[in-house]
N, C-alpha and C positions, 0 to 999 in steps of 0.2 A: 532500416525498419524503424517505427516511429514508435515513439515511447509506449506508447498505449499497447502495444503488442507484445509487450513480452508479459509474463506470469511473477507478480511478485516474488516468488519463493524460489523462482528461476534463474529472475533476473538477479537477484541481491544475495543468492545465497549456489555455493557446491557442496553438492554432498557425495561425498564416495565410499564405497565401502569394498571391501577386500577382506577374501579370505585366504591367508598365508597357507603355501603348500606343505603337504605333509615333510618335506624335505627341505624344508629353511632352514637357511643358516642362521644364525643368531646374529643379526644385526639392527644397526639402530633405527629407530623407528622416524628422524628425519629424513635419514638417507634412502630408508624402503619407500618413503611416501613421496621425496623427492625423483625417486628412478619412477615413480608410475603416473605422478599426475607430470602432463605438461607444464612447460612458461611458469612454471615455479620454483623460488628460492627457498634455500634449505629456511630463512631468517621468516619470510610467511608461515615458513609451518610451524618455525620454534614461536614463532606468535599466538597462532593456533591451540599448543601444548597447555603453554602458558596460562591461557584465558578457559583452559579446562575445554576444549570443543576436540583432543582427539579420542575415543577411548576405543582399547584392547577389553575384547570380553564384556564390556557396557561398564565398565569402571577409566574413568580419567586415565591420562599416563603423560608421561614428561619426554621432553624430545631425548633422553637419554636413554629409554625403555629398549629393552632389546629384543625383536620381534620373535615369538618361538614356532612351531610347527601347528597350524590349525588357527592362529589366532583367528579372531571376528576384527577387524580396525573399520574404525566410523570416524571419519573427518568431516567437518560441517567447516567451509571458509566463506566467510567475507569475500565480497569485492571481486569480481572475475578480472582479472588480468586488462590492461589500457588496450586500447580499441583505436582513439583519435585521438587527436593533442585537443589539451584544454587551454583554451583562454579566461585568464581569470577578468571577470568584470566588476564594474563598483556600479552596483545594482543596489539597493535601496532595500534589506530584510527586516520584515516586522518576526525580532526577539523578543519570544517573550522567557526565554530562560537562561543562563548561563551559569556553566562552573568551570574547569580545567580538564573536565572527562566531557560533557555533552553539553550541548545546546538544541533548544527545542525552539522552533521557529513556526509561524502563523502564516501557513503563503493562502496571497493570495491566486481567486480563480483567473486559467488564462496564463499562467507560468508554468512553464514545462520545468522537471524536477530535474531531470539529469539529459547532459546532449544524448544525440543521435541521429540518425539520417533524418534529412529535413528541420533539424534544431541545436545545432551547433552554437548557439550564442541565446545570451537571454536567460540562460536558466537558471534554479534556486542553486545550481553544482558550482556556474559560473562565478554566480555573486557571491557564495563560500569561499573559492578559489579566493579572492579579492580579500573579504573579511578575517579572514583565518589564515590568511598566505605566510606568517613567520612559525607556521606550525609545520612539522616535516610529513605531515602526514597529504595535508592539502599541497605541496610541492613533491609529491613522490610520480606524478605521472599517471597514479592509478583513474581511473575510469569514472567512477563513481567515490569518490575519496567522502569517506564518512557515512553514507546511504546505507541502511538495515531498513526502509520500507518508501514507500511510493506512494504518492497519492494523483489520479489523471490530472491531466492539464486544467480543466475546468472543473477540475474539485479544489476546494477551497478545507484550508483546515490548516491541524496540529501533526508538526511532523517533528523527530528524534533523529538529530544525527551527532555523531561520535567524532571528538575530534583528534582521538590518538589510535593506537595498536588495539591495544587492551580490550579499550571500550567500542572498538569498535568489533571486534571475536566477541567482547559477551554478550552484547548486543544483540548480535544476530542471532547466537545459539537462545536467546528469549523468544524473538521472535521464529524459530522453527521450531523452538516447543512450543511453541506457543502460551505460553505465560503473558504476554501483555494483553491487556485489555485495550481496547478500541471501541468506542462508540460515535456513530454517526448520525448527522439529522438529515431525512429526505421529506420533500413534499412529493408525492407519489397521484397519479392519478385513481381515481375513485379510493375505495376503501377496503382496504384488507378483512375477509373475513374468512379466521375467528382473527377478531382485532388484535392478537398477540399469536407470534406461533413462528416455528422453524420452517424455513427454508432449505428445502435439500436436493441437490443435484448437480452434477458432475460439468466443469464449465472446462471449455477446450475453443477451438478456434470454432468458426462458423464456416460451413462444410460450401457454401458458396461465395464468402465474404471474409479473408483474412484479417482483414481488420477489426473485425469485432469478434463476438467473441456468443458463445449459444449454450444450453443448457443441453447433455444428454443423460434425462431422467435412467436409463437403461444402465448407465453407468460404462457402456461400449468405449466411448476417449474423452478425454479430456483429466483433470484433474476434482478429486473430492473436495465438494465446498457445502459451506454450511452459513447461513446467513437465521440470527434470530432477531426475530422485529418485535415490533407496541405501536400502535397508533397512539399518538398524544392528541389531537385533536380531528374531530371529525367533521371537515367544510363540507361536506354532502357530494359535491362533484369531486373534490380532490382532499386529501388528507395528510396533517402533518407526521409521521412517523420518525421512530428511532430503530437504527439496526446497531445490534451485536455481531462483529465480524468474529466468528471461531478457526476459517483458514483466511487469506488473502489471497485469491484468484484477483487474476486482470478484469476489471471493468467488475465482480465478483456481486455488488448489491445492485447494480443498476440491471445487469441481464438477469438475478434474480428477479426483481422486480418486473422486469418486461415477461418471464418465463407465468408470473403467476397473475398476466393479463393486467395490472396495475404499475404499467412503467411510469418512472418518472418524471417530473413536470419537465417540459422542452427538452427529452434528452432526445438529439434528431437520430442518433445510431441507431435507437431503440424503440424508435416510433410515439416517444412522447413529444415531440413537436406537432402534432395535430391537437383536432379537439376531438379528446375522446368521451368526455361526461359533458352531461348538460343540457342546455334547449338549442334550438334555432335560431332563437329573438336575438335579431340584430344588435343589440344593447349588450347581450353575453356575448357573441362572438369580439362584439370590440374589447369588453372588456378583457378577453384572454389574449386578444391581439398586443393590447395596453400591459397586459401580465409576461408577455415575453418578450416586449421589447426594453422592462425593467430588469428581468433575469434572461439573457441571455443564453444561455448555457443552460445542463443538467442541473437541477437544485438538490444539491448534496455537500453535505460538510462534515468534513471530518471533525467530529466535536470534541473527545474527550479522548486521552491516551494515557494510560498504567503501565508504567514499568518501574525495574528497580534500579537503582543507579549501580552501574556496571565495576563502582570503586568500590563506594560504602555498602551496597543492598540494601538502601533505605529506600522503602517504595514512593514513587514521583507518583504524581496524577495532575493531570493539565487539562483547563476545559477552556476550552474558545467560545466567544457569540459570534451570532449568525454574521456573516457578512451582511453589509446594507440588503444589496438585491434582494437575497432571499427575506428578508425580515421584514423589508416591505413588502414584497409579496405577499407573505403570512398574514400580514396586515389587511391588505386589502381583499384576501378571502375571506378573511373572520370577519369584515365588515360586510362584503358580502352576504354572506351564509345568512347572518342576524335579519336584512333587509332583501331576503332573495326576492317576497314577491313583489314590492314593488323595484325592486330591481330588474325584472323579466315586465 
């Protein structure tokens, strides 16, 4: 299955929960969690303990807690279990962070974040392997070694990955609670109205189409998602906007986006590779012709990312500029916009 199909919070994160029968014996909280989840060692869950992600009763506990009759236990883990062997590659990553706990890195669009069927080589997982390989954590076999979120193939941006134990459990437990901040810039076709506002509805697979992914307002399947946007600028045919991600659904702003009839610039999955705003006159059709053959892909970037560092808790904040593509893009609308009529 290819990257794009699985659910952020799916793919990078387990969560299980259990409730102890009224006839437990008193035993330790690694080995009750080890006898139930599969292909796990006792030393991932003492990891787990550690980094505060298991708790009895909604309070923390330590792998030496010893389980009583009734308890509530919530385990949130990192990293599902190795899948394929990884090859590490010396791929070329634009960092723009680093300390002993994380590094934050700018991929670009067109690089798959982690393998899977159809992309086994090539990816940001890969080139980590390679840059971070005397670290035990990038030679431990795991799957996804360091990864607490995702961004698609052809999204461009600011991503967090962990490069021990530690940081890599509190990580994640940020990102299920959702505490970090994410903000992204899209050019979007037409204009959002009211120019600021929530997005709300439930995104799950698409009921003819597995690979992408559909909005059910009804709330029937899929997962709770919430997308808050701003227009920053308003080109009259298409407009630059900012989304607030509140959960991370797969493909989560773009099929908002196509749900509320304003998908984004060339995303072809979601029907923005046409011309949806605008005239006839020969002159504009080149012109959008001319606009997609600069951006390529979906025009979306991951721009700004908030978290707290997983050591200290001293809160980070990283903002990225636009890739080229989209910036000339931007460019060339706003020059546009200004000169529409004799541009038509």
């Amino acid at each position: 299955m290819a990257e794009d199909e699985f659910s952020e919070q799916q793919e990078l994160f387990e969560h299980y929960r259990y409730v102890a029968d009224p006839g437990q014996s008193l035993l330790r909280i690694d080995k009750y969690l080890s006898d139930r989840i599969e292909n796990i060692s006792r030393t991932r869950i003492q990891n787990a303990a550690d980094a505060g992600n298991i708790l009895v009763n909604n309070r923390p506990v330590k792998p030496n807690y010893r389980v009583k009759p009734a308890d509530l236990i919530q385990i949130v883990l990192p990293n599902p279990p190795r899948e394929i062997e990884l090859i590490p590659e010396n791929i070329p990553v634009n960092i723009v962070y680093e300390d002993n706990d994380v590094l934050v890195v700018n991929k670009e669009p067109g690089m798959v974040v982690h393998p899977a069927y159809g992309n086994y080589k090539g990816t940001l997982v890969n080139a980590l392997m390679w840059h971070l390989r005397d670290l035990p954590l990038f030679s431990s076999g795991e799957a996804r070694p360091g990864l607490v979120h995702r961004i698609d193939k052809n999204t461009s941006g600011i991503l967090v990955i962990a490069k021990n134990e530690l940081s890599l459990n509190r990580l994640s437990k940020q990102f299920y609670d959702r505490t970090t901040e994410r903000l992204y810039q899209a050019i979007a076709w037409g204009v959002p109205d009211p120019p600021s506002g929530t997005i709300t509805g439930h995104v799950g697979r698409n009921v003819r189409d597995r690979k992408i992914m559909q909005v059910f307002p009804d709330g029937s399947e899929g997962k709770h998602a919430i997308t808050h946007y701003r227009v920053l600028e308003d080109f009259g045919y298409v407009s630059l906007v900012e989304c607030k991600l509140e959960t991370g659904r797969t493909h989560q702003i773009r099929v908002h986006f196509s749900h509320i009839k304003h998908p984004l610039f060339n995303d072809g999955e979601y029907g923005g590779d046409r011309i949806l705003k605008g005239t006839t006159f020969s002159k504009y059709q080149q012109f959008i012709r001319n606009c997609f053959a600069i951006l390529p892909r979906q025009a979306l970037h991951a721009k700004t990312l908030a978290f707290d560092h997983p050591v200290t808790g001293r809160r980070l904040s990283f903002d990225s500029e636009l890739p080229d593509d989209m910036r000339i893009v931007i460019e060339k609308w706003r020059s546009y916009s200004v000169n529409r009529d004799t541009e038509q």
